[in-house]
N, C-alpha and C positions, 0 to 999 in steps of 0.2 A: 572551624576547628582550631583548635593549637596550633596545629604546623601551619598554619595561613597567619600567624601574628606576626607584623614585620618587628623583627627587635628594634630597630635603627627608630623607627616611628614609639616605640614605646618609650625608648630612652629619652627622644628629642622633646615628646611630653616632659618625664622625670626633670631632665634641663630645666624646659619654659617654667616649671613649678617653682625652679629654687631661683628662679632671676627675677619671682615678684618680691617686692620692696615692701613696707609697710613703713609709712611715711608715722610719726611719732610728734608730736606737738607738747612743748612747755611752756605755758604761757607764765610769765615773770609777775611780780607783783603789782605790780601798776596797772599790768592789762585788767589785772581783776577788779582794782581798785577805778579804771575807767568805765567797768561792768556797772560797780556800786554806785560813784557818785554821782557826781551835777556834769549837763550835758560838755562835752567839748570836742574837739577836735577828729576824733576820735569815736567818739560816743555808737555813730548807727556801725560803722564797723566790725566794732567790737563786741555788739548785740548779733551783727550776724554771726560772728565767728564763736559767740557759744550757742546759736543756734547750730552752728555746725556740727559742735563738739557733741550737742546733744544726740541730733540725728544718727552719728557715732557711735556713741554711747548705748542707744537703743539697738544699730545693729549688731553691735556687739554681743550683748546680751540674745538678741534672736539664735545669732550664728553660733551660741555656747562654744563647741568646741570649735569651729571653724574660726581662724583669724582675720577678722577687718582690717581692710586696708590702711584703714588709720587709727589711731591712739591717741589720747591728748592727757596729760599725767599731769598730776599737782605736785609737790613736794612736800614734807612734813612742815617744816618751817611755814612755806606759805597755809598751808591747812589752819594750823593753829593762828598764824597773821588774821587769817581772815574771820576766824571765829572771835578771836578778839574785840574786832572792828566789831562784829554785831554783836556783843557784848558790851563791849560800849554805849556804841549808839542807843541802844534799849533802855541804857540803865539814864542818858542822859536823855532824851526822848520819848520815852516810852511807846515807843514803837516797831514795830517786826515788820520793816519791810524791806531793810537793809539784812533781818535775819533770812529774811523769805526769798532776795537776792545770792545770798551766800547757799541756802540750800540748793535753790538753783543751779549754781555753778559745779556746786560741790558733786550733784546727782549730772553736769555733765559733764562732771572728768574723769579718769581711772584714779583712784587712790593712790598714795605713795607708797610703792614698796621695800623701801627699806628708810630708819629712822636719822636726824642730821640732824644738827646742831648749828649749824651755818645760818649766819644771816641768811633772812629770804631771797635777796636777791645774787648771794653768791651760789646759792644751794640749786640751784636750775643750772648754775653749768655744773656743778656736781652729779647732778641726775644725768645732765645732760652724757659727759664722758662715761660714769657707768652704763647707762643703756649701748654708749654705740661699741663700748670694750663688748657688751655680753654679746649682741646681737650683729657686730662686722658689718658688712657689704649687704647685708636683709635688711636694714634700715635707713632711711636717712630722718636724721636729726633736725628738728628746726625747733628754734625758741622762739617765741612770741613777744616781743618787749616792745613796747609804747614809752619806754621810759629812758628818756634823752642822756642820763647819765649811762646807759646799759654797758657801755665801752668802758668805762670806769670800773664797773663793776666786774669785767672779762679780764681786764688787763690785771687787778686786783687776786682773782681767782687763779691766772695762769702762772704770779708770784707764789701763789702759795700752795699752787698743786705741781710747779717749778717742771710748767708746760705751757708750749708753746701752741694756742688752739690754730685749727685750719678749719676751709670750709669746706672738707674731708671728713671732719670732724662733728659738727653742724653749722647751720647759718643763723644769722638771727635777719627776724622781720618785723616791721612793725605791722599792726593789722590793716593800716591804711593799702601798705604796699601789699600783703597780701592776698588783700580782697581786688586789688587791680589785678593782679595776677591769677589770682584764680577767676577772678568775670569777667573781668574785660581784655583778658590775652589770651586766655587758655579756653575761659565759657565751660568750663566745668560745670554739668547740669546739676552737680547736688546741691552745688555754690549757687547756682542761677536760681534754683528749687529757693533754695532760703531765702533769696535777695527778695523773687517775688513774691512769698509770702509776705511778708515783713512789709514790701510797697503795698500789697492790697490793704495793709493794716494800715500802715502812718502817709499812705501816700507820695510821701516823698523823703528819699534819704541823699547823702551825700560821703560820695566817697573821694577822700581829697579832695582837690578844687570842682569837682565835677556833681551836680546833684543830679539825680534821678526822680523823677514823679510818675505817679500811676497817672495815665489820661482818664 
């Protein structure tokens, strides 16, 4: 009956609902560009990490109106960077599998929601502070940058948006460090999920100094 609902237990659900997070990912231009090119440093990484994005992506799509706990956002600027590149590549090449790489990516990030002008790689902390202004303490922020100048490009950004960023704000990582963080500190199963797909496929990958093989 009604008079048997304890209030104090319905409110204390209410609470737990608004203190989940949705973790948000911007991956920088270069991670994309470690997606597209020749193998390095980086490379099985950065292959898990838009398999993640995918995974993502498709639960998003399931859950329609329900929100996934993660996001992973492109920016306009990078959109079009990257459309370029396989525009190129085609016309000097004659080949689609840098286009068929970019659709890839493309189909596994959320499109940008509003339009920039910003170089690519300033326009991710741009996205970046508009997300965390709309969305407060229900998010945290994290960019993705594989690209050793990236501090350049912050310190650049915080001149001209005449701000001072924190890690309040968002963090940046690269995906080496990320993928340590999420498999090998935390063991995130959807993380662990991708890794071992990926080793059944190539047998053996490497994250930072450390390789992995399927026995």
């Amino acid at each position: 009956m009604v008079d048997d609902v304890d209030v104090n237990q319905i409110e204390q659900i209410i609470s737990n609902v608004h203190k989940k997070k949705t973790t948000i990912y911007i991956p920088c231009l270069k991670t994309y560009n470690d997606f597209l090119g020749e193998k390095n440093e980086f490379y099985d990484s950065v292959e898990i990490f838009f398999e993640y994005a995918a995974l993502h992506k498709s639960k998003g799509i399931e859950l329609k109106m329900r929100m996934d706990p993660v996001r992973i956002f492109r920016t306009s600027p990078i959109s079009d960077a990257l459309l370029e590149i396989a525009r190129k590549d085609y016309e000097k090449n004659k080949s689609i599998g840098i286009s068929n790489a970019v659709a890839l990516v493309f189909g596994a990030t959320d499109p940008h929601i509003f339009e920039s002008v910003m170089h690519p790689q300033l326009s991710i902390f741009e996205k970046a502070i508009i997300l965390k202004e709309e969305c407060k303490d229900s998010a945290n922020i994290v960019i993705i940058s594989n690209d050793p100048n990236i501090d350049k490009f912050k310190r650049q950004a915080e001149e001209e948006g005449d701000k001072t960023f924190t890690d309040d704000d968002f963090i940046i990582i690269n995906t080496n460090k990320w993928l340590e963080e999420m498999f090998v500190k935390k063991e995130d199963p959807e993380v662990t999920n991708v890794v071992l797909n990926i080793l059944r496929k190539k047998k053996e990958i490497k994250i930072g100094s450390v390789t992995y093989k399927m026995e």
